[in-house]
RODO-2510 file (C-alpha; in nm, 4 decimals, decimal comma):
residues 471
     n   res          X          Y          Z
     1     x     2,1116    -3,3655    -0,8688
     2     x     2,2879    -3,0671    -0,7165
     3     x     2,6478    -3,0674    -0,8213
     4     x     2,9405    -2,9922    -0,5473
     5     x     3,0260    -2,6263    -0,6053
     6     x     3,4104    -2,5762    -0,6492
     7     x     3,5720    -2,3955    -0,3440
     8     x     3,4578    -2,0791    -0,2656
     9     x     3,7260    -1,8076    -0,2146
    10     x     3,6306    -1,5614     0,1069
    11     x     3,6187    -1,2608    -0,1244
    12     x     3,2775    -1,3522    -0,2489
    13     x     3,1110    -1,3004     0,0565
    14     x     3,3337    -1,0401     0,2068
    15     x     3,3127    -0,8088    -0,1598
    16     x     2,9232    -0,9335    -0,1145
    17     x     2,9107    -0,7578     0,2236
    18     x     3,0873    -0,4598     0,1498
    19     x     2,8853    -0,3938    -0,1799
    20     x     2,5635    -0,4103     0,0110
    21     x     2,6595    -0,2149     0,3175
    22     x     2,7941     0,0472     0,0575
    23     x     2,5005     0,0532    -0,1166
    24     x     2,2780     0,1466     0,1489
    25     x     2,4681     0,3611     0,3944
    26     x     2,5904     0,5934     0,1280
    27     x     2,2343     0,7045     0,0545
    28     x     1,9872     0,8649     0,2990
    29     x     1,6162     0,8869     0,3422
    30     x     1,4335     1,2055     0,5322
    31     x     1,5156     1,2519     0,9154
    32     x     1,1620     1,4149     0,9602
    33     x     0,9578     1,1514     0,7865
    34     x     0,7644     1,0950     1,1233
    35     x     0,8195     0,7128     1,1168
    36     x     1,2009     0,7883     1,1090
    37     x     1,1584     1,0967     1,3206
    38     x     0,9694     0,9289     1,6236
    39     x     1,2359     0,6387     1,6475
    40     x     1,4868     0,9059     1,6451
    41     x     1,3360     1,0983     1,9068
    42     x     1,2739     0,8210     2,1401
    43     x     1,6338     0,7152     2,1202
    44     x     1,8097     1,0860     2,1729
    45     x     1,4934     1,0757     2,5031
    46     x     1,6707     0,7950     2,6357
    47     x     2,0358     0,8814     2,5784
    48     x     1,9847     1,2386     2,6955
    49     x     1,7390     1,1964     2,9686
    50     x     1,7073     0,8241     3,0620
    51     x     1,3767     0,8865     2,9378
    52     x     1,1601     0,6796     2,7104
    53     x     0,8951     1,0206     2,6594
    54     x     0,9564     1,2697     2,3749
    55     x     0,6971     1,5546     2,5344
    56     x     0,9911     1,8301     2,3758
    57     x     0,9637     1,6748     2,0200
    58     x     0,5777     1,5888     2,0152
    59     x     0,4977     1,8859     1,8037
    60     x     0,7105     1,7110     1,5217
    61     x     0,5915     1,4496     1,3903
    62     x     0,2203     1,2958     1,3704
    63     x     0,3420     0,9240     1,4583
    64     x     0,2940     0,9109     1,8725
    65     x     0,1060     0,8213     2,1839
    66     x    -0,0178     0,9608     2,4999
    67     x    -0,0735     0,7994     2,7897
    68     x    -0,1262     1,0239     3,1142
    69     x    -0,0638     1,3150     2,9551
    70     x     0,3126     1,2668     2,7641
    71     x     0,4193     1,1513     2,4696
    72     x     0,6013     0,8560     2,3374
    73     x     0,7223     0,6413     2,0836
    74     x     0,3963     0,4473     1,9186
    75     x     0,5947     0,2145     1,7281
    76     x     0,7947    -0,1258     1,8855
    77     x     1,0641    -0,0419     2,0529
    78     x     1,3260    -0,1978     1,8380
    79     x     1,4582    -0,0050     1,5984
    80     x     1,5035     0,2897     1,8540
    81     x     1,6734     0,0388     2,0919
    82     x     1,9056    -0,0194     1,7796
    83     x     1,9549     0,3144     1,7660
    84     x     2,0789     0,4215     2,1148
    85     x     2,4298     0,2892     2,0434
    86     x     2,4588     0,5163     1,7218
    87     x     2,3002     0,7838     1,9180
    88     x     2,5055     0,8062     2,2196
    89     x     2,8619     0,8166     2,0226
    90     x     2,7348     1,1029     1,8392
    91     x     2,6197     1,2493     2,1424
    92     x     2,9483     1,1882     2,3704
    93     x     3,1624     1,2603     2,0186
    94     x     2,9362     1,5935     1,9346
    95     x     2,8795     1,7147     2,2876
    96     x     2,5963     1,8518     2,1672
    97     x     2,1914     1,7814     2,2992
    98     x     1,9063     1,8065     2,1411
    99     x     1,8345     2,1214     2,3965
   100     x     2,0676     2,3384     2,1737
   101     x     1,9043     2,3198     1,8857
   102     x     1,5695     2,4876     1,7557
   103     x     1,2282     2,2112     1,8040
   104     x     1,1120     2,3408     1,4790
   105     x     0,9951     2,1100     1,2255
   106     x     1,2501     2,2249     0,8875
   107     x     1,4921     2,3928     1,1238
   108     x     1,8584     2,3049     0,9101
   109     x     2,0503     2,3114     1,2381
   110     x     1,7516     1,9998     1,4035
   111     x     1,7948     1,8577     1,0309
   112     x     2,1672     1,8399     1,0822
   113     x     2,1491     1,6919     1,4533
   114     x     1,8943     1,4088     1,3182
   115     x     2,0325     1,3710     1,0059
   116     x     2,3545     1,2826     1,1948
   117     x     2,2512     1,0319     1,4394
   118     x     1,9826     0,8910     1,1772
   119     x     2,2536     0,8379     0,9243
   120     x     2,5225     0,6404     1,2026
   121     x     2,2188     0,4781     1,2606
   122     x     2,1649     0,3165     0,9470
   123     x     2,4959     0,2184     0,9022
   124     x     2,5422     0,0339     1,2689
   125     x     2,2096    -0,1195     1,2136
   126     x     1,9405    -0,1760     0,8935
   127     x     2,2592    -0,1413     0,6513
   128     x     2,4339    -0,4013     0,8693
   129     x     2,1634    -0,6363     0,9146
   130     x     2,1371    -0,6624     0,5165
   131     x     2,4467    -0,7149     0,4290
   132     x     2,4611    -0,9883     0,6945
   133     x     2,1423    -1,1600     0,5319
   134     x     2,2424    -1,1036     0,1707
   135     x     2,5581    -1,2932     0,2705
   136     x     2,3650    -1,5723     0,4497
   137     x     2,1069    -1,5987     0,1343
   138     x     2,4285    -1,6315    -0,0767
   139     x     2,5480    -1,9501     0,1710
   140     x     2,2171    -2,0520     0,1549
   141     x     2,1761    -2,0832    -0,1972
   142     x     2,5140    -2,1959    -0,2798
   143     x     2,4617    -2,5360    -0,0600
   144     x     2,1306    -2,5490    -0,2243
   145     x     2,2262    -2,5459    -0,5811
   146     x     2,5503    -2,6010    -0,5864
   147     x     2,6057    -2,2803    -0,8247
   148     x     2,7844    -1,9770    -0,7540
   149     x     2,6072    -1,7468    -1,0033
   150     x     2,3086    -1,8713    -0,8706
   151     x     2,3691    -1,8045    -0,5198
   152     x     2,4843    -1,4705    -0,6151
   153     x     2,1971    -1,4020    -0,8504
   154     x     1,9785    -1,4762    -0,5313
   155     x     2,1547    -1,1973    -0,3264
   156     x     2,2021    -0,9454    -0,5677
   157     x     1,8278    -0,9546    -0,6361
   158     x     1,7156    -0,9435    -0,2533
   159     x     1,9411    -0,6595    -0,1238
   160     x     1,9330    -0,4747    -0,4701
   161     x     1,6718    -0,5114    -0,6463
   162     x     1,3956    -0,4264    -0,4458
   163     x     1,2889    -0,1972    -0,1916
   164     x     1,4916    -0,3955     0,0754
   165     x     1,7854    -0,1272    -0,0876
   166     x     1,5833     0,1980    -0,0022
   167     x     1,3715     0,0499     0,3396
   168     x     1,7214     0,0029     0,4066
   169     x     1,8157     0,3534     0,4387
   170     x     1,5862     0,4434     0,7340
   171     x     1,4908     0,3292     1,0738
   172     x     1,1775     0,1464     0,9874
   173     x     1,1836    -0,1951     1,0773
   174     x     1,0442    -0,3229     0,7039
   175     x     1,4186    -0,3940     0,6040
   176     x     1,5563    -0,5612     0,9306
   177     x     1,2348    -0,7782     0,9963
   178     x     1,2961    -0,9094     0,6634
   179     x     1,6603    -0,9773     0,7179
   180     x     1,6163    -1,1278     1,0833
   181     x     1,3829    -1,3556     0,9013
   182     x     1,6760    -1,5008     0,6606
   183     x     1,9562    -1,5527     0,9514
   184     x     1,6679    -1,7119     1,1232
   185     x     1,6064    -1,9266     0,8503
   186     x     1,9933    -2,0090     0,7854
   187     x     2,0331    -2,0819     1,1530
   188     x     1,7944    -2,3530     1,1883
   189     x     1,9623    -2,4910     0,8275
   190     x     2,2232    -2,5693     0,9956
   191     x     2,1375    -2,7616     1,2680
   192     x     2,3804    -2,6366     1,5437
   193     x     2,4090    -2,5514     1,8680
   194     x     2,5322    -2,1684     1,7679
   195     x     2,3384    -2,1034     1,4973
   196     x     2,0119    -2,2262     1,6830
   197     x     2,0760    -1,9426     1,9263
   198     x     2,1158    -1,7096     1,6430
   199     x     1,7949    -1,8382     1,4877
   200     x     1,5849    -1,8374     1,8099
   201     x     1,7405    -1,4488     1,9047
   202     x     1,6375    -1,3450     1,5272
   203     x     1,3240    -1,4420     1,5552
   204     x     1,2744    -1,2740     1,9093
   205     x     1,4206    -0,9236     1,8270
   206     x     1,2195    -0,9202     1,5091
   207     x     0,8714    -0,9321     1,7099
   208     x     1,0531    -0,6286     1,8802
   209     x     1,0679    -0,4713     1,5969
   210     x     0,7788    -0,4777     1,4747
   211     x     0,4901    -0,6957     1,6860
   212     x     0,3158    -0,8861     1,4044
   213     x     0,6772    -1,0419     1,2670
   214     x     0,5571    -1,3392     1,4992
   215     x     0,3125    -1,4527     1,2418
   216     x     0,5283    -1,5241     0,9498
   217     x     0,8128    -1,5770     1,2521
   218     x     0,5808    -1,9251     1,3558
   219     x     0,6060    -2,0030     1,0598
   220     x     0,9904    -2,0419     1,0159
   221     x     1,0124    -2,2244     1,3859
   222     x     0,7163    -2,4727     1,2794
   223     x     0,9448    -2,6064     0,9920
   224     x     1,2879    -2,5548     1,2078
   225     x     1,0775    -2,8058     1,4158
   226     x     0,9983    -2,9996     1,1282
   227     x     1,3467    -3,0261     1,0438
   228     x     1,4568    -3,1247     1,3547
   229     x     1,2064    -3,3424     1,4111
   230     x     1,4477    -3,6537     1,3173
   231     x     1,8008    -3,5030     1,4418
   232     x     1,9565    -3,6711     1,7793
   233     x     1,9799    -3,3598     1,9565
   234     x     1,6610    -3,2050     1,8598
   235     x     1,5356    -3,1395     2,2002
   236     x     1,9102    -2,9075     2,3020
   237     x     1,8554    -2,7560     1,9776
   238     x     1,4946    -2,6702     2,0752
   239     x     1,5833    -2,5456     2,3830
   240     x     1,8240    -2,3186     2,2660
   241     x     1,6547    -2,1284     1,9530
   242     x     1,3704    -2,1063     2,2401
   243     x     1,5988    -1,9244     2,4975
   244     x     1,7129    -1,7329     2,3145
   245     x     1,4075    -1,6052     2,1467
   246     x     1,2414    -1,5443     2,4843
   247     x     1,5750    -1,3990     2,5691
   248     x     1,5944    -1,1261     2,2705
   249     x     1,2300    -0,9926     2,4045
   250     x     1,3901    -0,8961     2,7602
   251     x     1,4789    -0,5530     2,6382
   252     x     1,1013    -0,5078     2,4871
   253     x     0,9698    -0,5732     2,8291
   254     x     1,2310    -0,3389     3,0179
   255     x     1,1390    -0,0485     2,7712
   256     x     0,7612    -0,0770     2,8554
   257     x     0,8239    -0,0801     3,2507
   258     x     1,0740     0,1810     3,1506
   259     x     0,8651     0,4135     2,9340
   260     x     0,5025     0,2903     3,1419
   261     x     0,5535     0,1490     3,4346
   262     x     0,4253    -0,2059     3,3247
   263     x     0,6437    -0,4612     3,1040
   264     x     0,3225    -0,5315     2,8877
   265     x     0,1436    -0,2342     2,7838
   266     x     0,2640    -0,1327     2,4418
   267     x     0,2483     0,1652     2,2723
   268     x    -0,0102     0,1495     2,0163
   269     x    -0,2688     0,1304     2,3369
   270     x    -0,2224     0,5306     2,2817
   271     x    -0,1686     0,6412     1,9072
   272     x    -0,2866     0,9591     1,8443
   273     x    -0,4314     1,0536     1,5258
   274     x    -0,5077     0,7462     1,3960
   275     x    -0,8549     0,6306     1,4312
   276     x    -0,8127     0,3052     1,2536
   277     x    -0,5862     0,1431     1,4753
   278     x    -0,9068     0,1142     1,6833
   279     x    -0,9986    -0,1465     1,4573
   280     x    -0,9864    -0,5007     1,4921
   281     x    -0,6270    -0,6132     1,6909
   282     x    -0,4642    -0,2679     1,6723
   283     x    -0,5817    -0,2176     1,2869
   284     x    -0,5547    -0,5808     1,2111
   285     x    -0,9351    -0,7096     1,0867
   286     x    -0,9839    -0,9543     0,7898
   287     x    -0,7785    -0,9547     0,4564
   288     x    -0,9073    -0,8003     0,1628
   289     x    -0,8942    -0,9188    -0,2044
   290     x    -0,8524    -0,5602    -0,3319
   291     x    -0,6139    -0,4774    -0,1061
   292     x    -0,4092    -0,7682    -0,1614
   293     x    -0,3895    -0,7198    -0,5973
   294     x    -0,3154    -0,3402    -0,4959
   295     x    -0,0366    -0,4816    -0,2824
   296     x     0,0983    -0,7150    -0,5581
   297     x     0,0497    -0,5602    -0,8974
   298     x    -0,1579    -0,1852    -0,7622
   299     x    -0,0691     0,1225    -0,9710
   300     x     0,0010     0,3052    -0,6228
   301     x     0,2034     0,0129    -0,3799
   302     x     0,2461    -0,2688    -0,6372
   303     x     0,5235    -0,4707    -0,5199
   304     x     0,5903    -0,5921    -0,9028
   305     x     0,6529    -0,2335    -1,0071
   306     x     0,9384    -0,1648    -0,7262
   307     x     1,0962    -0,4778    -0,8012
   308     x     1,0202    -0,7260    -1,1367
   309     x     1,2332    -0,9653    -1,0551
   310     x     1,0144    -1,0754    -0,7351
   311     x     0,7722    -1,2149    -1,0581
   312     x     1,0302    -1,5048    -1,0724
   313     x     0,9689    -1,6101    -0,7110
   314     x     0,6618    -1,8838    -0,8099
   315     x     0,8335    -1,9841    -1,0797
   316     x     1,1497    -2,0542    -0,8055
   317     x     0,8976    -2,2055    -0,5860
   318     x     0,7561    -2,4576    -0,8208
   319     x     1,0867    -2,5379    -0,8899
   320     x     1,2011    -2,6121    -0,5640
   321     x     0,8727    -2,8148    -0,4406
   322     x     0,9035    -3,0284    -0,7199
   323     x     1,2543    -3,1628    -0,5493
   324     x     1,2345    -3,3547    -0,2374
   325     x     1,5635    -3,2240    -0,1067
   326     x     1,4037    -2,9001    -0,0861
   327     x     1,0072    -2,9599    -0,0810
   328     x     0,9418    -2,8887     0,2976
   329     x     1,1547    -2,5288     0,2710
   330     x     0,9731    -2,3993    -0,0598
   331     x     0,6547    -2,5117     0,1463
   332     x     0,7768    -2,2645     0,4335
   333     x     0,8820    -1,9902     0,1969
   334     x     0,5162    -2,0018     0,0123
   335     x     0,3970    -2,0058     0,3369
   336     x     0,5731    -1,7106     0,5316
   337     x     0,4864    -1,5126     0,2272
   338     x     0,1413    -1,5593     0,2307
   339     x     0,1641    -1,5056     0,5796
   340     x     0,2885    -1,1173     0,5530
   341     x     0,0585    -1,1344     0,2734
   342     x    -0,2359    -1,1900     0,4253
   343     x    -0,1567    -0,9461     0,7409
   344     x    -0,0355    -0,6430     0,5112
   345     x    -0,4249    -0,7100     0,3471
   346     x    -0,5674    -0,7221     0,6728
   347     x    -0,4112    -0,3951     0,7838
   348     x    -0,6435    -0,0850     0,8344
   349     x    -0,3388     0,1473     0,6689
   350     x    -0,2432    -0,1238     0,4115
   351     x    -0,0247     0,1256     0,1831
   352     x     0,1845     0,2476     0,4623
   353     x     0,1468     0,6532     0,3878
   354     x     0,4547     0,7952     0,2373
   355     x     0,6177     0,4871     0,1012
   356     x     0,7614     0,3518    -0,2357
   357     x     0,6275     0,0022    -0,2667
   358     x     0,4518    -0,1940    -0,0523
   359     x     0,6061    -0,1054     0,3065
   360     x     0,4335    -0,3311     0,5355
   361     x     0,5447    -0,6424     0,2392
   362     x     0,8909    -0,6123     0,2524
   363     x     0,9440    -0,8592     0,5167
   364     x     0,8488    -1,1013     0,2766
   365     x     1,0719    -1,0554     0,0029
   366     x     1,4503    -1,2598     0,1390
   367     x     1,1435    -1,5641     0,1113
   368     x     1,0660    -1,4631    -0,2629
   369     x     1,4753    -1,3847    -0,3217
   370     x     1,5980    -1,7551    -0,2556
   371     x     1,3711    -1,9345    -0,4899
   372     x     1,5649    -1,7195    -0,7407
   373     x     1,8701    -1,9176    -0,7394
   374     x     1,6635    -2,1411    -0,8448
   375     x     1,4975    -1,9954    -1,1512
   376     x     1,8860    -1,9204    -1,2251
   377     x     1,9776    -2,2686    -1,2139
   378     x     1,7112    -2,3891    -1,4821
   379     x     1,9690    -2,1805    -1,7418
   380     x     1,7619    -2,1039    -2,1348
   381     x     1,5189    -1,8376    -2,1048
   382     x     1,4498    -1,8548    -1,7499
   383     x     1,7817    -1,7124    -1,6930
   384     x     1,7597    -1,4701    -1,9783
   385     x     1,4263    -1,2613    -1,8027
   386     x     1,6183    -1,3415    -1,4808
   387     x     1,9109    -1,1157    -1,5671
   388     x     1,6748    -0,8502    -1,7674
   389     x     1,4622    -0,8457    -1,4821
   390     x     1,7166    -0,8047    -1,2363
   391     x     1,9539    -0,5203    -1,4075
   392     x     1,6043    -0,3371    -1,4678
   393     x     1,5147    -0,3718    -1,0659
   394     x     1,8594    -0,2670    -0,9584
   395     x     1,8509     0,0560    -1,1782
   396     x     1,5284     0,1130    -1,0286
   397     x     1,5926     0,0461    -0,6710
   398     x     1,8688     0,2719    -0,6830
   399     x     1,6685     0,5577    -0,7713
   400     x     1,4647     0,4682    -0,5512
   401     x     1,6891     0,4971    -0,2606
   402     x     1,8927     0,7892    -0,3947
   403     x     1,6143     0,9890    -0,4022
   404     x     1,2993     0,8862    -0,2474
   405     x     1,1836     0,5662    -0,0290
   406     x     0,8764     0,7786     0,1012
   407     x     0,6974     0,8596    -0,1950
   408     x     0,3726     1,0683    -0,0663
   409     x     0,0378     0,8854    -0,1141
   410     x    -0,1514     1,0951    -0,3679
   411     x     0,0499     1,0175    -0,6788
   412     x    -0,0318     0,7299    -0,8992
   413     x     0,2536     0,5345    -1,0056
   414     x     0,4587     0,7060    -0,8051
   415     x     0,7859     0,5305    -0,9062
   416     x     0,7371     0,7619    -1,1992
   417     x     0,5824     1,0500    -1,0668
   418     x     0,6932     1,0754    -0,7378
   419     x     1,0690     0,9157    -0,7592
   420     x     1,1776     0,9661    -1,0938
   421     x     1,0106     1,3237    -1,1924
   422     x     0,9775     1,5104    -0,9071
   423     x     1,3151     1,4101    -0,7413
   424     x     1,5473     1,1925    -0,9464
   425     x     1,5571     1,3866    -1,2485
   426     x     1,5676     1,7380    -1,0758
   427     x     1,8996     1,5765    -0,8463
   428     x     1,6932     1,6156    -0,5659
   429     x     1,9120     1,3088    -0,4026
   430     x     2,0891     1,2430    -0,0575
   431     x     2,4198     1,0668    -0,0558
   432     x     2,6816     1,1027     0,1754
   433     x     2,9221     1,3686    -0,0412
   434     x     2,6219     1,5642    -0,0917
   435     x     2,5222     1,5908     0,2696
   436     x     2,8496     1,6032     0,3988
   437     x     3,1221     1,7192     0,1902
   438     x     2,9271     1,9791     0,0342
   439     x     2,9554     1,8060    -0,3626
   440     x     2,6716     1,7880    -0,5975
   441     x     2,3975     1,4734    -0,5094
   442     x     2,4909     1,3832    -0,9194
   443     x     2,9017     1,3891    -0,7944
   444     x     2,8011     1,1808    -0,4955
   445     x     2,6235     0,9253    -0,7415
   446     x     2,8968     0,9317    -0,9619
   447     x     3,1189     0,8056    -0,6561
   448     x     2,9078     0,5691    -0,5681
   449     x     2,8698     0,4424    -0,8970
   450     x     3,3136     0,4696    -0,9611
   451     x     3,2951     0,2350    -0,5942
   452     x     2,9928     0,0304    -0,6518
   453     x     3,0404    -0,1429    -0,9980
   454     x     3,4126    -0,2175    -0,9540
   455     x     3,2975    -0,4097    -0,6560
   456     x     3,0350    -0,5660    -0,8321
   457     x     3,2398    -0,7043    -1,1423
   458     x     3,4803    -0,8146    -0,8945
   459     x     3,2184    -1,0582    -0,6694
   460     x     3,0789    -1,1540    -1,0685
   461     x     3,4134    -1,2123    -1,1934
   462     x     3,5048    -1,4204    -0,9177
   463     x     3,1635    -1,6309    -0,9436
   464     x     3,2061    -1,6802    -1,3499
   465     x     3,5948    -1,8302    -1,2161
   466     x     3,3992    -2,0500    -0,9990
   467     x     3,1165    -2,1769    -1,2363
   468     x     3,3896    -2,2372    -1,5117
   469     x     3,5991    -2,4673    -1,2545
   470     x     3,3065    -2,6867    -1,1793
   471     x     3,1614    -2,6743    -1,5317
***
């Protein structure tokens, strides 16, 4: 039986959230990787010009359509939506447009303009979004174990231990589909009028995002359903996650008759350059055994490399489906994850290009992170590996997001290769003193690290005062 936790001061969560949004805005990732760079450009287009085509910046980056003759965004529209807020403060704050400064890919004055409005970016979105899930996983697994140091073992692992940290740092949607995925799944936990909105509207602006999120997203609403399928005021609660889900795709539709004149033509109707998106539903065909070992354990993408603690999840999962308190959710979690799974396998480009890890898997992992708590909870050696695993992903992941979340795609085992030789140990980092302030990338680690593990002991410390008061 779970016990009743002891009260939980506010710090936890707050020193929780602050830790994680640290974490990821004080790093970078490359402005002209082209999935960062065609967001970008699509969002300075339509803060500069009201005007969803990037014709100027086409000759930068590989990752666009045509249609009639001009170039735009090929990706969903979200992340560049989530970007126009950053983008227009530094515009109106700067004064300055993107006409003043050299189209030329390398150009340090462009790099300083993107790198800029990227970086604000990050902060006001991905880097918000995670710390807002982390916090919800914590509440999540603290009413679902009853233990503290469980809940924040959970977390910690999730935002810091793998690649959520470094996917994170950019304006791909890997990071926030993954964390719109956990509010969505606290929100229907709690069976309320409010938080079904917030469910529904995380589910909707994650198929923004990025278009196949509805898979795994059915899903989560087939066992909010499930869930609900008992409560009083099931139908309200229904009708509300469902508003507001068909709400949060409004601003989808206005881009399209924005950017092409119809609310449902989308963008990858017109990639360039990429002849495999041809295939199947927009490079979706059948999922491939080879593809889907290379995704889990492959020398080049293999999710267990980026982040060993994610090999706890089953044993989490067999855990929680042997209680019947928590058998239907462990059912959904096994589920959702097979579901990205399954789609990442079926996926034409599989491995994502440049990327460290599995890109197109991270959605999945807040679904492996909360069985965790779980694995904590069973205490003896399961929580020994558990804390091994997880101080070895968290030294990993923040390499990886010091130094390189795009690793290129010819190296094998590039966490080695790619990360730790050719960047990590050569300083070759981006933090914010380094970019900014003009100190050494090692001086800006070193602050990070003089911030970072203060704040750290201080969420443990108050967790190990909490487990010894209900012990």
């Amino acid at each position: 039986m779970t016990r009743n936790p002891a009260p939980v001061p506010r710090s936890i969560p707050a020193g929780l959230f602050l830790l994680v949004w640290l974490s990821i805005a004080w790093f970078g990732s490359w402005e002209f990787n082209p999935n960062n760079a065609t967001r970008l450009f699509a969002a300075i287009a339509l803060v500069e010009d009201g005007s969803a085509r990037i014709d100027s910046f086409a000759p930068l980056t590989i990752d666009k359509a045509e249609f009639d003759g001009h170039a735009y965004l090929d990706k969903a529209p979200g992340m560049t939506l989530m970007a126009l807020p950053a983008v227009a403060a530094m515009t109106w704050a700067g004064g300055e447009r993107s006409s003043a400064v050299p189209h030329v890919f390398g150009d340090p004055h462009l790099g300083r303009f993107l790198r800029l409005r990227q970086r604000m970016a990050v902060a006001t979105g991905p880097a918000l979004l995670t710390a807002i899930a982390a916090v919800l996983l914590w509440d999540m697994a603290l009413g679902l174990t009853g233990s503290a140091a469980a809940a924040l073992f959970a977390a910690i692992a999730y935002a810091l231990g793998t690649p959520v940290w470094g996917w994170s740092t950019t304006i791909t949607g890997h990071a926030p589909v993954a964390a719109l995925y956990i509010i969505a799944v606290a929100g229907f936990r709690r069976s309320r009028p409010g938080w079904a909105v917030a469910a529904g509207a995380a589910l909707g602006w994650a198929v923004v995002i990025e278009y196949q999120a509805v898979l795994a997203g059915l899903v989560i609403a087939v066992w909010a359903a499930w869930q609900w399928r008992r409560h009083p005021d099931r139908a309200r609660l229904l009708g509300f996650a469902a508003a507001a889900g068909t709400a949060a795709l409004l601003p989808l539709l206005a881009y399209n008759l924005l950017a092409f004149g119809e609310p449902f033509r989308i963008a990858y109707a017109g990639v360039q350059g990429f002849d495999g998106m041809k295939q199947g539903l927009f490079g979706l065909g059948v999922p491939r055994a080879r593809v889907l070992l290379e995704i889990l354990i492959g020398d080049r993408r293999g999710l267990l490399w980026v982040a060993p603690v994610v090999v706890l999840a089953p044993l989490g999962l067999s855990i929680a489906g042997e209680r019947a308190r928590t058998r239907s959710l462990a059912a959904m979690l096994a589920a959702a994850i097979a579901v990205v799974l399954l789609v990442n396998a079926a996926y034409f480009y599989w491995d994502g290009g440049n990327a460290t890890g599995p890109r197109h898997a991270v959605p999945l992992i807040g679904f492996a992170a909360l069985p965790l708590a779980w694995v904590w909870q069973e205490g003896g050696w399961a929580r020994s590996s558990a804390i091994v695993l997880l101080c070895l992903s968290m030294v990993i992941n923040l390499m990886v997001a010091a130094a390189e979340i795009f690793a290129p795609p010819e190296y094998r085992w590039p966490l080695w290769s790619a990360v730790y030789e050719l960047r990590f140990s050569r300083g070759d980092l981006r933090t914010v003193p380094s970019e900014w302030w003009g100190w050494t990338t090692w001086h800006g680690l070193a602050l990070y690290l003089v911030l970072a593990l203060p704040l750290l002991a201080f969420v443990i410390g108050k967790t190990r005062a909490i487990s010894r008061g209900s012990a």
